[in-house]
C-alpha positions as CSV (number, residue, x, y, z in Angstrom):
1,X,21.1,137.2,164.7
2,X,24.5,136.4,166.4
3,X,27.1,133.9,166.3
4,X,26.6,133.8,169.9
5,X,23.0,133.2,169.3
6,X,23.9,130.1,166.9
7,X,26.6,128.5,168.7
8,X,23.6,128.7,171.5
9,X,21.0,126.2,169.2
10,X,24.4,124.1,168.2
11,X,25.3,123.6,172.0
12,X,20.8,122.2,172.6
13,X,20.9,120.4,169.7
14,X,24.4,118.9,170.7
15,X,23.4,117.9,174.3
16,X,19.6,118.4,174.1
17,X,19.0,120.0,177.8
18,X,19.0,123.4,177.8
19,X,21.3,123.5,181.5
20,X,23.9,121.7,180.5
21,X,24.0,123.4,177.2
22,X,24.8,126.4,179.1
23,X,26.8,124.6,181.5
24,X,29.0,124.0,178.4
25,X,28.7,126.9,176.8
26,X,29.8,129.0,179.8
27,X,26.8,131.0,180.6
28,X,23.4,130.8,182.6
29,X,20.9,128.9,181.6
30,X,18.8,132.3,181.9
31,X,21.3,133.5,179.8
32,X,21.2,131.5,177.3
33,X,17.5,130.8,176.7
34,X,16.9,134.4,176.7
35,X,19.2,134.6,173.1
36,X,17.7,131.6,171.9
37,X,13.9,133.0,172.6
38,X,15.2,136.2,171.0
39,X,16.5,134.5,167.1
40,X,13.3,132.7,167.2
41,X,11.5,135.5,168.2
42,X,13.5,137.5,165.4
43,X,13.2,134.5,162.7
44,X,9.2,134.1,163.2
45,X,10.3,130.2,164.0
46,X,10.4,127.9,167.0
47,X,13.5,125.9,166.9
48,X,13.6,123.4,169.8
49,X,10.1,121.7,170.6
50,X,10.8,122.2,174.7
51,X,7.3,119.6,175.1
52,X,9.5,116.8,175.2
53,X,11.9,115.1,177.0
54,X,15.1,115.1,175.9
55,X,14.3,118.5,173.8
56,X,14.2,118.0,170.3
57,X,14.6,120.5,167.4
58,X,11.5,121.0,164.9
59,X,12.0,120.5,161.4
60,X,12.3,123.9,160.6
61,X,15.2,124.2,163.4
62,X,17.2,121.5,162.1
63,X,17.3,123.2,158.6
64,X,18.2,126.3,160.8
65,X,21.0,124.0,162.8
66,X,22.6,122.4,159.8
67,X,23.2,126.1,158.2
68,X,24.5,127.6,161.9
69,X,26.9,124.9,161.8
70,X,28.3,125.7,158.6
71,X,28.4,129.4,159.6
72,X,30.4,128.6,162.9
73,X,33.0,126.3,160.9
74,X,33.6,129.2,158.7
75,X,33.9,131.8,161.6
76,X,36.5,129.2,163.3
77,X,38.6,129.4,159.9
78,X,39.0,133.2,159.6
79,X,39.9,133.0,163.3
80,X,42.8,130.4,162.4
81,X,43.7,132.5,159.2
82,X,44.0,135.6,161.3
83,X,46.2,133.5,163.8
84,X,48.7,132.0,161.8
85,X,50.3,135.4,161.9
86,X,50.6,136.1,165.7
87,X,53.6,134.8,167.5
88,X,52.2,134.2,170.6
89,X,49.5,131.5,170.8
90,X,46.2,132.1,171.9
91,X,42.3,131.3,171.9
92,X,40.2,128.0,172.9
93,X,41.6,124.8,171.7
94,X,39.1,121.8,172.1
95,X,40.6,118.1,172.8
96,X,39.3,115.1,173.5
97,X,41.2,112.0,174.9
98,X,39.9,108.7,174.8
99,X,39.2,107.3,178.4
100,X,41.9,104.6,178.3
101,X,44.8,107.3,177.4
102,X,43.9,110.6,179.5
103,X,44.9,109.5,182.8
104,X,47.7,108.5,182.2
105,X,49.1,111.3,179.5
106,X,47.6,114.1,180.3
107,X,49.5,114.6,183.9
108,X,52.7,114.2,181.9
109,X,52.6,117.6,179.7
110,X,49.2,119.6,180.8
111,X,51.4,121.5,183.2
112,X,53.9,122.3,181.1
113,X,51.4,123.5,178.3
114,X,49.6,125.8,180.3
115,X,53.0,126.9,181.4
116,X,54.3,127.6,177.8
117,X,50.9,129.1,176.4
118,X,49.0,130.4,179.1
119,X,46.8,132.4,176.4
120,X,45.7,129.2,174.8
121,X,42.2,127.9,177.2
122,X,42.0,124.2,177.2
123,X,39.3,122.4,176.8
124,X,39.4,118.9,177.4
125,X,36.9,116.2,176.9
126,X,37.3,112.7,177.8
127,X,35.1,110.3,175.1
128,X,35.2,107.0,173.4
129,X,36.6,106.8,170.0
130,X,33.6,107.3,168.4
131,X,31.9,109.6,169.6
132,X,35.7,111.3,169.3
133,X,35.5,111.2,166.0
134,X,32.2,112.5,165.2
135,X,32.6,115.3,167.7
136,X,35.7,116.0,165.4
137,X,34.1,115.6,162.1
138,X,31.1,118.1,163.2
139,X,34.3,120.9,164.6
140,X,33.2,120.3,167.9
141,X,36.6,119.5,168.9
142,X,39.7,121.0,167.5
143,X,41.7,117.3,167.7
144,X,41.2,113.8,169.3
145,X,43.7,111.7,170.8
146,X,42.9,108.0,170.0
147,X,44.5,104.8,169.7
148,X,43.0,103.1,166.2
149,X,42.4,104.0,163.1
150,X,40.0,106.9,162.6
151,X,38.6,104.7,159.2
152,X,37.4,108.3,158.1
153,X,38.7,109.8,154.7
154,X,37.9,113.4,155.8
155,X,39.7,113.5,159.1
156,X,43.2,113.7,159.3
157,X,45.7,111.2,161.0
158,X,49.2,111.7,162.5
159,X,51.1,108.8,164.5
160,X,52.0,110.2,168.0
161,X,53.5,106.6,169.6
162,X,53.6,103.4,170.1
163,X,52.1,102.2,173.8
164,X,53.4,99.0,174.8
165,X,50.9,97.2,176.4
166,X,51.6,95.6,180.4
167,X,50.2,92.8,182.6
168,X,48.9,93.6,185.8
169,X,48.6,90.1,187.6
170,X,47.5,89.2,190.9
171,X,49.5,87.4,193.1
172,X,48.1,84.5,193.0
173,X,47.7,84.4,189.4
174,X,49.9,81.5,187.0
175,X,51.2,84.1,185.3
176,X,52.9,86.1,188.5
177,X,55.4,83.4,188.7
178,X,56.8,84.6,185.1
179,X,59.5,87.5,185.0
180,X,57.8,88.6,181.4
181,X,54.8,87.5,179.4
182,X,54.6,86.3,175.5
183,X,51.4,87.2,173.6
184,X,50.9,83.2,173.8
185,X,50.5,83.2,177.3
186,X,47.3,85.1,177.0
187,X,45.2,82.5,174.9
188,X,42.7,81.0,177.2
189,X,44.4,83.2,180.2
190,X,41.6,85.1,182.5
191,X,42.0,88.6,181.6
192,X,39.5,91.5,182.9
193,X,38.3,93.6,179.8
194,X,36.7,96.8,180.0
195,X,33.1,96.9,178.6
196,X,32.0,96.8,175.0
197,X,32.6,100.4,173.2
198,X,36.6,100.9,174.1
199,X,39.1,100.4,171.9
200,X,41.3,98.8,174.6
201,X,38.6,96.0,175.2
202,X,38.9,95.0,171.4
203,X,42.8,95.1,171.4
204,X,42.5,93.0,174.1
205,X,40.1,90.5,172.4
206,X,42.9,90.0,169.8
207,X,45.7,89.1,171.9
208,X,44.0,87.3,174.2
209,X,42.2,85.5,170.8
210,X,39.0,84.5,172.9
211,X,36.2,86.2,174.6
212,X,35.2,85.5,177.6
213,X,32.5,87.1,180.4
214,X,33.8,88.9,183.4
215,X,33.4,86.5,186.4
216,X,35.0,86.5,189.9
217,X,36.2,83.2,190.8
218,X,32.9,83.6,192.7
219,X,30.5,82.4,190.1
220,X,27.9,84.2,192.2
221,X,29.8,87.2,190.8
222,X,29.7,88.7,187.4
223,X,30.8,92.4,186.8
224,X,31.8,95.0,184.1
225,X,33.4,98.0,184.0
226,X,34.2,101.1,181.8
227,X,37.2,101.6,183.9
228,X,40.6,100.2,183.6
229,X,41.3,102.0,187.2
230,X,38.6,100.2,188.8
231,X,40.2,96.6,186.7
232,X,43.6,97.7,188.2
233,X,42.1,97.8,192.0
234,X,40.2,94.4,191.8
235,X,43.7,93.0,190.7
236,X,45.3,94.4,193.5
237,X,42.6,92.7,196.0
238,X,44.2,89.2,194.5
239,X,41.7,88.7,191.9
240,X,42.9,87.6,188.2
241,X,45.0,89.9,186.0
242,X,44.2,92.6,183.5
243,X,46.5,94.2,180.6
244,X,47.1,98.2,181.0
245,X,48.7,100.5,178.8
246,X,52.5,101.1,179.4
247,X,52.3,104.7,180.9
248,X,49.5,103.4,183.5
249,X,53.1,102.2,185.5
250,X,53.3,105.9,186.5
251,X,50.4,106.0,188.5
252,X,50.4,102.6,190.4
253,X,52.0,101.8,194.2
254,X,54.7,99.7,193.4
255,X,54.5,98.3,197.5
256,X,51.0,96.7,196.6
257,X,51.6,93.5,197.8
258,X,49.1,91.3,196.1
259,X,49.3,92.9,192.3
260,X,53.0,92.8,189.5
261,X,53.4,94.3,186.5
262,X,54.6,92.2,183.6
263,X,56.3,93.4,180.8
264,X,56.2,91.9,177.1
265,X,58.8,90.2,175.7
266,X,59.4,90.5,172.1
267,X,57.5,91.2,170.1
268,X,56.0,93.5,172.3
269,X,52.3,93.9,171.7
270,X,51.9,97.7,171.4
271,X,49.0,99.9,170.4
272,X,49.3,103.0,167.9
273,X,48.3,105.9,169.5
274,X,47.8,109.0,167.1
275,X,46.4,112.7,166.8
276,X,42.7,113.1,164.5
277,X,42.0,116.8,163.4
278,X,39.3,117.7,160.5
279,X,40.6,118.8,157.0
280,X,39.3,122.4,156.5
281,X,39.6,123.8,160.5
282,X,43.2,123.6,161.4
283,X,44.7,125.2,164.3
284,X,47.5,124.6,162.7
285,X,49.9,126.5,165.2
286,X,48.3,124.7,168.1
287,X,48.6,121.3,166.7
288,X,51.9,121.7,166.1
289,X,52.8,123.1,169.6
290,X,50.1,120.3,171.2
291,X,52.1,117.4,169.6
292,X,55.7,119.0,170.4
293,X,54.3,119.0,174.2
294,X,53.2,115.2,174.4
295,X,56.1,114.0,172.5
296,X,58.8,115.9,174.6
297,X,56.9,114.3,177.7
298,X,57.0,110.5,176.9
299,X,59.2,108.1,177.5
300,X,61.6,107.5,174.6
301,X,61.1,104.0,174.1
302,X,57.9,104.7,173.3
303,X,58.8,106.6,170.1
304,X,60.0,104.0,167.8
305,X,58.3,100.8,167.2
306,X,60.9,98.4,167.2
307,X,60.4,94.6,167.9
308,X,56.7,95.3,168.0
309,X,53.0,93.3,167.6
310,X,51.0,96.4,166.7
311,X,47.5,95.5,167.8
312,X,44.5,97.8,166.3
């Protein structure tokens, strides 16, 4: 039995298709279900019933799961112990980023990380908050970047900063003719929201105060999306407006015609956007440098949350 071997039934269980287990996991898929063959092979046990469709583990392999996970958390702390002591950081560090923050932070300071610690391998994962969170809680990933409270006592929480939120208004929109918004202005106001599961939709929700379905003036038309880029673009073909997070200004053609960004007045509606990492595996040297490398990127109004409406 390896540790190889285990982190190979961790990976099935975790995406329950052998290829993309592998996929993740680096190797063949050959590879891979050649070790697994082997433990159950050497254990006398079969681990993943491969009859069905997503594969599932038997009851005996999820008894045999449950203790390879423990075994791999422990592994991952001796390897941070041993590291605390080396001055140069290295190994895999595992992040995930919330789909409503990655593209728009991660272009700021992924260069220069790589740059500063090219020993470290990055590993990035983009996934909604709650998934995020589980993925941390189970070690999966080393740290999550989300934007609400994680609401779980045995993951740890540190403030990053404070995102003002924008308004990206058509041109033909009420709300163009306005050189900045108040939160009032969004009651009742047609506002794009993302689909149900983002964190973003729900902060929304609670400045605009209202639900309401996604509808083109075209009542033939109804439509939802899990992307704020693809909210962004229908904007910019005249239709409605849509609230984006303050850093999304970075990445949008400020000669599109038909589409204006709209700053808050005060107070400026802002959400909280912090780092999650589990209790007992710290890389704590990582972190530290991860954080350092975000903060030195963003703006500087966005580090102090003066005059603001924080919305979770």
């Amino acid at each position: 039995m390896t540790l190889t071997q285990l982190s190979y039934i961790v990976a099935v269980d975790r995406y329950r298709h052998f290829a993309t287990a592998a996929e993740k996991s680096f190797v063949t898929q050959p590879t891979l279900s050649m070790q697994i063959h082997k433990l159950e092979d050497e254990l006398g046990i079969t681990i993943f019933d491969r009859s069905k469709s997503p594969v599932v583990p038997t009851e005996i392999g999820k008894k045999i799961i449950k203790q390879a996970k423990k075994m791999l958390k422990q592994e991952k702390h001796i390897e941070d112990l041993a590291s605390l002591g080396d001055e140069e950081l290295h190994g895999t560090f595992r992040i995930g980023i919330i789909p409503t923050i990655a593209p728009y932070l991660l272009p700021l300071f992924l260069r220069k990380f790589r740059d500063n610690y090219p020993k470290v391998q990055l590993i990035i994962e983009e996934v909604k908050t709650e998934k995020l969170l589980d993925l941390v809680n189970q070690d999966y990933l080393d740290i999550g970047v989300i934007a609400t409270p994680s609401d779980r006592g045995h993951i740890f929480e540190e403030d990053l900063y404070y995102e003002p939120f924008m308004g990206y208004v058509s041109e033909s929109h009420p709300l163009a003719q306005k050189d900045k918004l108040s939160v009032d202005d969004l009651e009742g106001a047609d506002v794009w929201l993302l689909n149900e599961g983002h964190c973003f939709r729900d902060q929304t929700v609670q400045l605009c105060k209202k639900f309401r379905k996604n509808k083109l003036d075209d009542q033939h038309i109804e439509f939802e999306s899990g992307n704020l880029e693809t909210l962004k673009q229908l904007v910019e073909q005249n239709f409605g407006m849509t609230l984006l997070p303050y850093l999304a200004q970075n990445q949008i053609n400020g000669e599109c015609a038909k589409a204006h960004i709209r700053h808050f007045k005060n107070p400026i509606p802002r959400r909280k956007v912090r780092v999650v990492y589990g209790r007992e595996y710290l890389k704590q040297n990582v972190i530290k440098a991860f954080k350092k490398e975000i903060m030195d990127a963003i703006p500087d109004e966005l580090k102090e949350p003066e005059d603001a409406l924080i919305v979770e």
